[in-house]
C-alpha positions as CSV (number, residue, x, y, z in Angstrom):
1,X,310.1,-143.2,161.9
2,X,310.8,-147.0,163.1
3,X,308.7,-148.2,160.8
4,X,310.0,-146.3,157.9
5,X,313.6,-146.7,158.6
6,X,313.0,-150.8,158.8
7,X,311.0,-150.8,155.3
8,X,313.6,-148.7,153.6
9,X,316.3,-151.0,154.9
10,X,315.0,-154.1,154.2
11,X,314.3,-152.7,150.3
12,X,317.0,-150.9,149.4
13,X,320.0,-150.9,151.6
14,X,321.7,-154.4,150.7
15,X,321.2,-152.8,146.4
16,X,322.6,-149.2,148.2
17,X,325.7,-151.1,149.7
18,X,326.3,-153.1,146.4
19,X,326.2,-149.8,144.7
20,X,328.9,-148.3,146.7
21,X,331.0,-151.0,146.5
22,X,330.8,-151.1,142.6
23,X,331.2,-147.6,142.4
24,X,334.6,-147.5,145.1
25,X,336.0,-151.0,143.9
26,X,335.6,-152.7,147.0
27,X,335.2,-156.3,146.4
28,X,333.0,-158.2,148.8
29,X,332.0,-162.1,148.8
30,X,328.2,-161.3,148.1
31,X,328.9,-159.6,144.7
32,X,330.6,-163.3,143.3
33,X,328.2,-164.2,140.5
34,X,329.6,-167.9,140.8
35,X,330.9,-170.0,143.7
36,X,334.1,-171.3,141.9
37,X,335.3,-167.5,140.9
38,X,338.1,-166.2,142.7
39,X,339.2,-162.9,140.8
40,X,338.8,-159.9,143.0
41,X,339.5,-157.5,139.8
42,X,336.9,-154.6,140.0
43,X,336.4,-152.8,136.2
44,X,336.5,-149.2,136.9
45,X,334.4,-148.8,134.1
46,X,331.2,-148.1,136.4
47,X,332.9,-145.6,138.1
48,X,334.5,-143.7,135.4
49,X,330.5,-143.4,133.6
50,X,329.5,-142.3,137.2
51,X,332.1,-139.3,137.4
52,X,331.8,-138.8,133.3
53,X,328.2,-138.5,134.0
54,X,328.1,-136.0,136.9
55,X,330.5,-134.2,135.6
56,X,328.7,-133.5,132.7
57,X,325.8,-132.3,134.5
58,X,327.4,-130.1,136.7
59,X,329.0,-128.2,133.4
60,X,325.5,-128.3,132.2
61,X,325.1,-125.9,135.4
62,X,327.8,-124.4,136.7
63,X,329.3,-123.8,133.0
64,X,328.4,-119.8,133.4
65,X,329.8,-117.6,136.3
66,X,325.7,-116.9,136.6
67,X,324.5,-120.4,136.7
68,X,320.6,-119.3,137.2
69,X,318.7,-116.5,136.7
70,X,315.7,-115.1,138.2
71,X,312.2,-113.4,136.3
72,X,310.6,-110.4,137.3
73,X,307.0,-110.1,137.1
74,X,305.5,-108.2,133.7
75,X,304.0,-105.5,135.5
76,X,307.8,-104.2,137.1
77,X,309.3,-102.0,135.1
78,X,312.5,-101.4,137.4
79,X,314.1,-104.9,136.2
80,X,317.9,-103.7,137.8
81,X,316.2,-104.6,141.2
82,X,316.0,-108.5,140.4
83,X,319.1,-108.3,138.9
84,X,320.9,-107.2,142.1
85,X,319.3,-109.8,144.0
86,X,320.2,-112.7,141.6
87,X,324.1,-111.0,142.0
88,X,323.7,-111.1,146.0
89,X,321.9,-114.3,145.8
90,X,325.1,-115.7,143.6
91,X,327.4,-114.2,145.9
92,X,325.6,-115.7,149.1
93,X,325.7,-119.5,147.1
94,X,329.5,-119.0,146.5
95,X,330.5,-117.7,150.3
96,X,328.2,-120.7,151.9
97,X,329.7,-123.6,149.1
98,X,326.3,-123.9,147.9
99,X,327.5,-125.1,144.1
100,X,329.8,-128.0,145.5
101,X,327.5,-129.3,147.9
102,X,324.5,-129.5,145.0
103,X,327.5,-130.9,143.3
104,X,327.8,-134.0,145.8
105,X,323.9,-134.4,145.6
106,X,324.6,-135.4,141.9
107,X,326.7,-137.8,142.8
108,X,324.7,-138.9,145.3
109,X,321.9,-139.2,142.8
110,X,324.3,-140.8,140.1
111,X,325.2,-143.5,142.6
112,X,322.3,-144.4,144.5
113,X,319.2,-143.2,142.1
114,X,318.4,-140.8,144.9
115,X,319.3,-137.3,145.7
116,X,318.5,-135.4,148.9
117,X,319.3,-132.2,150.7
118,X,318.5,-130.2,153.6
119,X,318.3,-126.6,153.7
120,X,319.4,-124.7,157.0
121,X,319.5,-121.6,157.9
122,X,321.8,-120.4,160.6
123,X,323.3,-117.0,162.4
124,X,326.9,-116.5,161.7
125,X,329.4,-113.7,162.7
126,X,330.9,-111.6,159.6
127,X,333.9,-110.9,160.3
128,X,335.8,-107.9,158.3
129,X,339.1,-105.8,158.5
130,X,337.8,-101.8,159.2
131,X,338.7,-98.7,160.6
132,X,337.6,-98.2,164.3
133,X,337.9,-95.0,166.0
134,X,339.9,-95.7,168.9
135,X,338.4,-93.1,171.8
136,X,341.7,-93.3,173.4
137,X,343.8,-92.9,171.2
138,X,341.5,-90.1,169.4
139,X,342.4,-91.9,166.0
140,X,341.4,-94.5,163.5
141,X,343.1,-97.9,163.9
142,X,342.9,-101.1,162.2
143,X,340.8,-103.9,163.3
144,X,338.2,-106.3,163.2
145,X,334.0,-105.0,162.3
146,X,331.3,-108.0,163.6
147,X,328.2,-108.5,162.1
148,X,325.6,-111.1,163.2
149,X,324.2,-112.2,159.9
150,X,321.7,-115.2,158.6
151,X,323.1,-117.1,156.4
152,X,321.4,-120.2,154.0
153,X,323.6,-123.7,153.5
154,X,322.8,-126.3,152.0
155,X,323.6,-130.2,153.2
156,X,323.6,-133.0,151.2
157,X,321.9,-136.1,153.0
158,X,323.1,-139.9,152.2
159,X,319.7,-142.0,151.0
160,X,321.6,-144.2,154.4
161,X,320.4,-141.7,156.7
162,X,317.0,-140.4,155.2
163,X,313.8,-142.0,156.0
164,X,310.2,-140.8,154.4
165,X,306.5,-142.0,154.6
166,X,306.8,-145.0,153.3
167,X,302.7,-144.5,151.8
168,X,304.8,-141.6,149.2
169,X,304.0,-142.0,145.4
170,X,305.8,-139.3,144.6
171,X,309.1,-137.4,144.3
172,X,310.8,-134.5,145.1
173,X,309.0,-131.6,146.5
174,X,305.5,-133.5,146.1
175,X,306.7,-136.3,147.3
176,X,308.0,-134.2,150.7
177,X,304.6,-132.1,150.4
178,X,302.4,-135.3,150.0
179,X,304.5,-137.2,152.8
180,X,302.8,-137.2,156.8
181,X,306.6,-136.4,157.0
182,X,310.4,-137.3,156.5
183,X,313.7,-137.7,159.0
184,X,317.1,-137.3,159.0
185,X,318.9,-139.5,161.1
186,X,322.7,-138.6,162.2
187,X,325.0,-140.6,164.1
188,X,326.6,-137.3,165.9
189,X,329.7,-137.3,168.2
190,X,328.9,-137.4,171.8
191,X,330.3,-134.7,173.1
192,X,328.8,-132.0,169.9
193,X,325.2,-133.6,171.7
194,X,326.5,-132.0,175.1
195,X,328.2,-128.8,173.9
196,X,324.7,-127.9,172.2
197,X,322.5,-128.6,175.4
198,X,325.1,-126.3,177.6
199,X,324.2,-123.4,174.5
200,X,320.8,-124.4,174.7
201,X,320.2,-126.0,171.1
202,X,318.8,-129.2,172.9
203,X,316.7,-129.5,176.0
204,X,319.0,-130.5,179.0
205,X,318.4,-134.6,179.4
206,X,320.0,-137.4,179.6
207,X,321.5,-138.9,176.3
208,X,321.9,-142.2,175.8
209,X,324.7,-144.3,173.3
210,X,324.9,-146.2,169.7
211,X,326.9,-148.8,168.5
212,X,326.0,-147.5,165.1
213,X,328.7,-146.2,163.2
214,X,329.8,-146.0,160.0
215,X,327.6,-148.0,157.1
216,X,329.0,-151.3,156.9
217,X,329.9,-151.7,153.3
218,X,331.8,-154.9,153.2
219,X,332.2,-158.1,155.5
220,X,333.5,-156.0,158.4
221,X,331.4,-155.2,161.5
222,X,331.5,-151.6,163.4
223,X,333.5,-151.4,166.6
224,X,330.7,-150.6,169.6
225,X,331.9,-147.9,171.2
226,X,330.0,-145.2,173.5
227,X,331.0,-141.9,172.3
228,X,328.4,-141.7,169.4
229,X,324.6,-140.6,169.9
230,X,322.1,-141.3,167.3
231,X,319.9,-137.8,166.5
232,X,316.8,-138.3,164.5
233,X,315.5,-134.2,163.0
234,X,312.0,-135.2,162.1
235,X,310.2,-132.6,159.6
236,X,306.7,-133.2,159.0
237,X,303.3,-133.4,160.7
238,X,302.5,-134.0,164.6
239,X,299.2,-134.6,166.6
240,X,298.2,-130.4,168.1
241,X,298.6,-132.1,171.7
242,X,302.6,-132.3,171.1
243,X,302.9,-128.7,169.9
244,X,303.3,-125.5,172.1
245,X,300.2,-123.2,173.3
């Protein structure tokens, strides 16, 4: 992942940061195109055809309440059961903020040239207002019904903190498919690391410290301070030796 993090930072990240910068305003002494200029006037032009842009394309899909459909096979002659999945399906995408975060991978794609998500899955607790029969007061009270659910999210992932085989040809799912594998790599707060070892989430050892912060967009430097942990969630291929009997 070393290897692939260096080459996509040395290729793309200085063009990334003078993306960003165009996009936000933020002037920066690298982006002078003379020596003698001194105007620090940004157009917003760039950034108004950015949002005009991805605004467009998210009316292009989100401009019906049912913003995709799903096909059933030609040999299924019940069609009302596809339909009720596509509504649960909707309804699922809506709860979990699916539609805004695909949303921000358009912008992210607008800005950058490069879109990228991660699908989780994850248990969560439903929680809902029910009558419970109360065995002492031999009656039906108000209160509070649990259910352990699965539920589907989507995350967008800044092309800053995505790395890929660097050997890919490809994009999207073939490029992912045709990769030996991919990363994401999160600067995490400290103590979210240790909180998830005490539930079990990450084995119990000993965590070490980054200086890396936030992506350094302009002249400033980040502050080193000890309360951030680099994670790196590797998807992809590994030797059978690594992997459990």
């Amino acid at each position: 992942v070393r290897t692939w993090e260096d080459y996509r930072n040395q290729t793309y990240k200085d063009k990334w940061k003078e993306y960003y910068r165009l996009w936000r305003g933020i002037w920066a002494t690298e982006d002078k195109t003379r020596d003698s200029e001194r105007s620090r006037i940004i157009s917003p032009a760039l950034q108004q055809a950015i949002e005009s842009a991805v605004s467009e394309q998210e009316e292009a899909l989100f401009g019906n309440v049912n913003w995709f459909d799903i096909t059933d096979d030609l040999d299924d002659q019940q069609k009302e059961d596809v339909s009720r999945l596509r509504d649960l399906l909707l309804e699922d995408f809506h709860i979990n903020n699916v539609p805004s975060n695909i949303a921000e991978v358009l912008l992210l794609g607008a800005v950058y040239g490069t879109g990228v998500a991660k699908v989780l899955t994850e248990e969560a607790t439903n929680r809902t207002i029910a009558s419970i029969y109360d065995e002492e007061m031999k009656a039906a009270v108000d209160g509070v019904e649990e259910q352990e659910v699965v539920v589907c999210k989507l995350e967008p992932i800044s092309p800053f903190n995505f790395v890929i085989d660097t050997a890919v040809t490809k994009h999207g799912t073939d490029g992912i498919n045709q990769a030996l594998g991919c990363a994401h790599i999160i600067i995490k707060p400290k103590h979210s690391v240790v909180a998830k070892q005490k539930e079990g989430v990450y084995f119990n050892i000993d965590i070490g410290t980054t200086s890396q912060g936030a992506i350094v967009i302009a002249d400033t430097e980040p502050e080193v301070t000890d309360d951030k942990t680099k994670i790196v969630e590797y998807y992809g291929l590994v030797p059978k030796r690594l992997l459990e009997a």
